[in-house]
VOPAGU-2260 file (C-alpha; in pm, 1 decimal, decimal comma):
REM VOPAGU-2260
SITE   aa  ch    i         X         Y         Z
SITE  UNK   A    0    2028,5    2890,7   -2795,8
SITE  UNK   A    1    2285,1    2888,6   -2479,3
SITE  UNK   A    2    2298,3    2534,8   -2294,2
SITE  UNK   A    3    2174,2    2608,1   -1898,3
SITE  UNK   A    4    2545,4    2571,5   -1642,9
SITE  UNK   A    5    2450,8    2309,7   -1393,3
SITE  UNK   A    6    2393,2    2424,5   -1057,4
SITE  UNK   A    7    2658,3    2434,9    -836,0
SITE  UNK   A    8    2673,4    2100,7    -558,0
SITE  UNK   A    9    2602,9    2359,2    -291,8
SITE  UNK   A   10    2261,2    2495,0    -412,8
SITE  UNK   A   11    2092,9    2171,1    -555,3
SITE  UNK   A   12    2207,3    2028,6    -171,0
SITE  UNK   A   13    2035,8    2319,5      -6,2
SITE  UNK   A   14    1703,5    2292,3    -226,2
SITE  UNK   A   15    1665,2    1905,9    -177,0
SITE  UNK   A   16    1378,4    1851,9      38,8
SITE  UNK   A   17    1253,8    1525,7     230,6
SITE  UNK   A   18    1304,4    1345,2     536,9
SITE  UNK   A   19    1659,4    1286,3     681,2
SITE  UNK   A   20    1813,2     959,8     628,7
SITE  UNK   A   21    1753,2     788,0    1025,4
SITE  UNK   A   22    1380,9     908,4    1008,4
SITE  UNK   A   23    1329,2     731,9     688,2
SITE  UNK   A   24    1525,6     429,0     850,0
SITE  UNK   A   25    1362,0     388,5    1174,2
SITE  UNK   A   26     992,8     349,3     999,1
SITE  UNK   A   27    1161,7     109,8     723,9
SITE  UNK   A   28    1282,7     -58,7    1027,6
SITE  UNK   A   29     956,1     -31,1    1205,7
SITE  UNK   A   30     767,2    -149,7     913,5
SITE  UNK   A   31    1013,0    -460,3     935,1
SITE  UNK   A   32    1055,8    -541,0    1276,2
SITE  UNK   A   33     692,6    -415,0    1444,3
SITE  UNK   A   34     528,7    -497,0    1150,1
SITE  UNK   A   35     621,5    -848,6    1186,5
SITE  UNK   A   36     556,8    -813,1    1537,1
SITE  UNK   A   37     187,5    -717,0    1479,9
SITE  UNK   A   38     152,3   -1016,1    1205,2
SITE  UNK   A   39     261,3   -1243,6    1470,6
SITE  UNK   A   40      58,2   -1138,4    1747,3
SITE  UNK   A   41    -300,4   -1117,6    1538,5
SITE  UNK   A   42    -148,5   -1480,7    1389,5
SITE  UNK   A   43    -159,2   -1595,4    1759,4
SITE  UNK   A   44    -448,4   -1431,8    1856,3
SITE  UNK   A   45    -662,7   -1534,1    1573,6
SITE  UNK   A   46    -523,2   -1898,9    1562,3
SITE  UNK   A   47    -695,1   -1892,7    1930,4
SITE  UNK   A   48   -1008,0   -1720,2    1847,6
SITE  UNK   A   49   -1189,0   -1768,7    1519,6
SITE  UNK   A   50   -1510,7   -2044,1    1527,2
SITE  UNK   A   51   -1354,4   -2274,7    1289,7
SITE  UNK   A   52   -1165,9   -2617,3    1319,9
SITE  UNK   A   53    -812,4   -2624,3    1424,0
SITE  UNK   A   54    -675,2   -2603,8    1059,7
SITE  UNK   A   55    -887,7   -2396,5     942,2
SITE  UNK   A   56    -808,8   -2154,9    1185,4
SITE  UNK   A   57    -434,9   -2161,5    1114,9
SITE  UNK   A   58    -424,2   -2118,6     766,5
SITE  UNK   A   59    -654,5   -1833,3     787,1
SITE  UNK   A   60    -509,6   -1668,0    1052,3
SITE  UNK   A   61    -172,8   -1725,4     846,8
SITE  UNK   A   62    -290,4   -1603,2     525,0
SITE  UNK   A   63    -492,2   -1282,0     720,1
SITE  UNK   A   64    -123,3   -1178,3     892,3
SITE  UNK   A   65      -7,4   -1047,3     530,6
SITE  UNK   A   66    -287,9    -807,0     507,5
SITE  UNK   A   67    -180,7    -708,9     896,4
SITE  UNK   A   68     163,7    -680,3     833,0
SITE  UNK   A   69      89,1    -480,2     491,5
SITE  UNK   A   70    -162,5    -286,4     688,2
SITE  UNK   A   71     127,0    -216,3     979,7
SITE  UNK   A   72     420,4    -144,0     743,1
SITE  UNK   A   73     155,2     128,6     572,6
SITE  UNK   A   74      75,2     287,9     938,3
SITE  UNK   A   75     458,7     310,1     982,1
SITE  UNK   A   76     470,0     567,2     704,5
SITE  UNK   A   77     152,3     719,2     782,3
SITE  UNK   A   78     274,3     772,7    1114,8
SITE  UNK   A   79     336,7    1171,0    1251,8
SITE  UNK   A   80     644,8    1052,4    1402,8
SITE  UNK   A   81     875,4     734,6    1397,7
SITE  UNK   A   82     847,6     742,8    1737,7
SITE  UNK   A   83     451,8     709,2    1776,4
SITE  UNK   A   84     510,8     484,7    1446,3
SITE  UNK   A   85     744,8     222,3    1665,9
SITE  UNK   A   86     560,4     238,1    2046,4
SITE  UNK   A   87     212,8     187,3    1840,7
SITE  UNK   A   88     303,0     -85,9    1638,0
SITE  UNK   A   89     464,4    -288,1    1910,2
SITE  UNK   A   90     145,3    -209,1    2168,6
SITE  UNK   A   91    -118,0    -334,6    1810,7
SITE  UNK   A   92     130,1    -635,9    1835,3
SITE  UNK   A   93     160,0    -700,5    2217,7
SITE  UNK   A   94    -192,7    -657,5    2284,6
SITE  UNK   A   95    -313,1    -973,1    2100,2
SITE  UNK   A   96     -23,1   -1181,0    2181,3
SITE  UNK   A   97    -111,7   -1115,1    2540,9
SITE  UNK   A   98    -446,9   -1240,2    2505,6
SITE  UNK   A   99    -320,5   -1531,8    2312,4
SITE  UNK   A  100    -106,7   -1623,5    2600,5
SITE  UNK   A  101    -328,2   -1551,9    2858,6
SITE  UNK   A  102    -640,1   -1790,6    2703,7
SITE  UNK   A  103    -512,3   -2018,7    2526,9
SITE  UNK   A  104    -693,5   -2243,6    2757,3
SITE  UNK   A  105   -1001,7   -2158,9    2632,8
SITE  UNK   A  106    -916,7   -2116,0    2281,2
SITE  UNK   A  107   -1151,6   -2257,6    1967,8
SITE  UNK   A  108   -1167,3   -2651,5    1998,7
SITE  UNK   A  109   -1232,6   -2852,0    1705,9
C-alpha cells in the first residue's frame, strides 16, 4: 500500500473555497459595531414605550437587547452583501433611537 504525496501549496490554495478575508471581516465587524447599535436603539426605544413601571421597563428592555443584538449579529451573516448587511443594521438601529429621542416626552410614566 503506497502512502498518498501531499498536494503541492499551489493546488490545495487554488481549491480552497469561501469568502475572502475583508468580507468575512466587515460582517464580524457589523455584527459588533451595528449590532450593538441596534441593541441600543430598541434598549432606548423600548425603555420609552412598554406599559410597565419605570423599572420594569428598563430591565426588560435591557434583558430583550441580547435577543436583538443576537438577532442583528445573525442578519449580518445572513446578509447577501456586507454592504446591505452594514446600511440595514444601522437604519434597524437609527430608526428606534430616533423615536426615542423624538418622544421621550411622552414616554411610559409610572
Amino acid at each position: 500500500m503506497a502512502i498518498p504525496r501531499p498536494l503541492p501549496v499551489q493546488s490545495v490554495r487554488a481549491k480552497r473555497r469561501g469568502v475572502p478575508a475583508w468580507t468575512a471581516a466587515s460582517r464580524v465587524l457589523a455584527a459588533l459595531l451595528a449590532g450593538y447599535w441596534v441593541a441600543w436603539g430598541s434598549t432606548a426605544f423600548l425603555t420609552l414605550a412598554l406599559p410597565m413601571s419605570r423599572a420594569n421597563r428598563v430591565t426588560t428592555a435591557s434583558l430583550l437587547c441580547f435577543a436583538v443584538w443576537t438577532a442583528a449579529a445573525m442578519y449580518a451573516f445572513a446578509a447577501r452583501s456586507s454592504w446591505r448587511a452594514w446600511w440595514v443594521l444601522l437604519l434597524a438601529g437609527g430608526i428606534p433611537y430616533a423615536i426615542a429621542l423624538l418622544c421621550g416626552d411622552w414616554a411610559m410614566r409610572p
